[in-house]
C-alpha positions as CSV (number, residue, x, y, z in Angstrom):
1,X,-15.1,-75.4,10.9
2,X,-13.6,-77.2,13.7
3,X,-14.9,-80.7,14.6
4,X,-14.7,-81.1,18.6
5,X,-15.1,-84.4,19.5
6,X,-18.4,-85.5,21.6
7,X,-16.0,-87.0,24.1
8,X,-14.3,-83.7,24.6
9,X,-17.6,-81.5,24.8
10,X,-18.1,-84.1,27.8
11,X,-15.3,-83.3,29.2
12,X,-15.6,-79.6,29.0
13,X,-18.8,-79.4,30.0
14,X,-18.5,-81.9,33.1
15,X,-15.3,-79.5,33.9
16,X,-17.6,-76.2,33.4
17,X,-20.3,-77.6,35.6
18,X,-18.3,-79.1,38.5
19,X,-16.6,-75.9,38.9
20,X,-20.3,-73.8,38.9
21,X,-21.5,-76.5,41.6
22,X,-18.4,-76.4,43.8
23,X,-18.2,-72.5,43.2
24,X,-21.6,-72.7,45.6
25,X,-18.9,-73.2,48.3
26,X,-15.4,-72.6,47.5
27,X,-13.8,-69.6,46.0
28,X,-13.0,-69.3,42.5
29,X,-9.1,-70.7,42.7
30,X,-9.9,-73.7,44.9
31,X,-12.8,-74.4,42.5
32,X,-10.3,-74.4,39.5
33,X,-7.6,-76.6,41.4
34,X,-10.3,-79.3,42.0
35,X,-11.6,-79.5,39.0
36,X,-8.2,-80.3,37.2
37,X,-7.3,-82.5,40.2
38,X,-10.5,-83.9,39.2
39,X,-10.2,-84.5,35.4
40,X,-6.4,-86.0,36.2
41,X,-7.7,-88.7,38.5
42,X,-10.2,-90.1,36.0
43,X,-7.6,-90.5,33.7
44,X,-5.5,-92.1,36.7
45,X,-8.2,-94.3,37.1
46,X,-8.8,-95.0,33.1
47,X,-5.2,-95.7,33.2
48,X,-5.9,-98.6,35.7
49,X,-9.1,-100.1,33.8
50,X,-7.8,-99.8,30.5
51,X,-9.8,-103.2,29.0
52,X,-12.9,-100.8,29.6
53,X,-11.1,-97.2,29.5
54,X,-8.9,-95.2,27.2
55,X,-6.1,-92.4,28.5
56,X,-5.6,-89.5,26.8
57,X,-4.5,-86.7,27.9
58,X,-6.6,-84.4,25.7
59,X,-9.4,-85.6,28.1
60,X,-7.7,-83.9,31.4
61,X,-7.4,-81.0,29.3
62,X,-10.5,-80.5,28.5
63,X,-11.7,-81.0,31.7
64,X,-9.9,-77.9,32.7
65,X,-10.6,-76.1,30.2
66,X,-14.3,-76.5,31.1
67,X,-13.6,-75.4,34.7
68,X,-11.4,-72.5,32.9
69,X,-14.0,-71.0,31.3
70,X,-16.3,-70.7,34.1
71,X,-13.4,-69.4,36.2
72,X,-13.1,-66.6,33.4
73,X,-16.7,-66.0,33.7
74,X,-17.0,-65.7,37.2
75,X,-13.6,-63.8,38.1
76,X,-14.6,-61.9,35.1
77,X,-18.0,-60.7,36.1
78,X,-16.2,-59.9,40.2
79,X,-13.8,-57.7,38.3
80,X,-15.9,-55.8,35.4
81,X,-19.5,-55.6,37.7
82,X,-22.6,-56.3,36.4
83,X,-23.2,-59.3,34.2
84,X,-20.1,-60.0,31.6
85,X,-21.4,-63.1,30.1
């Protein structure tokens, strides 16, 4: 079984629930774009404080990925109907 890193469940889920919060407001595609914006400048910043930060790039990724998957969820649910989680 795949080991996911606790770091990158962080990631994904800070990504999943910026995008539910934001979705409150936005529509879907702006949502998506801010949450990768998002997950990009934290590693600009981690690039900039690097005695207390580490880059990596897997990070930004799963960020998006988090913001992704709700993006599926909700797109997915406008499209099918009904409840597609």
């Amino acid at each position: 079984m795949l080991k996911v890193p606790q770091d990158k469940q962080m990631h994904f889920l800070t990504g999943a629930l910026l995008f539910a919060m934001l979705n409150v407001f936005l529509f879907e595609p702006f949502c998506l774009v801010i949450v990768v914006v998002v997950g990009l400048a934290k590693e600009v910043y981690d690039h900039f404080n690097r005695d207390k930060h580490c880059v990596e790039a897997l990070d930004a990724i799963s960020t998006a990925l988090g913001g992704l998957f709700m993006w599926v969820l909700v797109y997915g649910r406008s499209v099918f109907g009904g409840t597609f989680a």
